[in-house]
N, C-alpha and C positions, 0 to 999 in steps of 0.2 A: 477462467475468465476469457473472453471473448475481445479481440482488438477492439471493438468499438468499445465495449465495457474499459478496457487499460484507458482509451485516449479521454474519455468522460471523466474518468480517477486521477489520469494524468494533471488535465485540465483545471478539475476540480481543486487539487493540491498545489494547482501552479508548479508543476514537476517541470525544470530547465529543461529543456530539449538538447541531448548528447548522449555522453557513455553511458552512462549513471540509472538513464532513463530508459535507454537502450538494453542494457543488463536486467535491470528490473521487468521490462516488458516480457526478454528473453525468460525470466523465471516464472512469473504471472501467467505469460499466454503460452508460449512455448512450452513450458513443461521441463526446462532443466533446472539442473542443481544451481543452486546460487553461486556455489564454487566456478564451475562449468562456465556458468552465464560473465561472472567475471573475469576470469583466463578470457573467453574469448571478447568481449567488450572494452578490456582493458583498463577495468578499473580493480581496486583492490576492493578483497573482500567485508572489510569492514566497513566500509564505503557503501558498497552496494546494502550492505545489512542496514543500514542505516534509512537508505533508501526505502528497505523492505517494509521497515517500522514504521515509518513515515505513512506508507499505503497502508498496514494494517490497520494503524488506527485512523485514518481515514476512512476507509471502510465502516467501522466498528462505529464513527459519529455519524457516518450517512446513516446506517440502519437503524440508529437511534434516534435521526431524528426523521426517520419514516415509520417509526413506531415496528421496525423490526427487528429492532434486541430486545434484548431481557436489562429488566431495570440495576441486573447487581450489573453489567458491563459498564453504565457510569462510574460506578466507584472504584474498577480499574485503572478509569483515565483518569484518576484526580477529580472529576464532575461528580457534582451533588444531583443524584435523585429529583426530577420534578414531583411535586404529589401531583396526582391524576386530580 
């Protein structure tokens, strides 16, 4: 993922601006371990995991609702199927 891509996801999600956000950037755009990313950001790692989730399925409703997932990824998030 690309900084402008994290800060659009960020935004998107209303992601707080601090450690948390900082960690997660560090794992998205950076390329480290999520472990890594929170030793150095200073937050704990279940923290930052949390965070992680928060972005995946963010992700996962944007592309859903750009018509770029597959219709069983609704029934992961709890969301019902639209019929076409």
């Amino acid at each position: 993922m690309t900084s402008t891509q994290f800060d659009a996801l960020a935004q998107l999600l209303r992601l707080r601006a601090g450690h948390q956000q900082a960690a997660a950037r560090l794992v998205l755009v950076d390329g480290l371990a999520p472990a890594d990313a929170a030793r150095l950001a200073g937050v704990s790692p279940s923290a930052l995991g949390n965070t992680l989730r928060a972005c995946k399925r963010g992700l996962t409703l944007a592309r859903l609702a750009c018509g770029l997932g597959s219709p069983h990824q609704a029934g992961g998030l709890g969301l019902r199927a639209l019929p076409r």
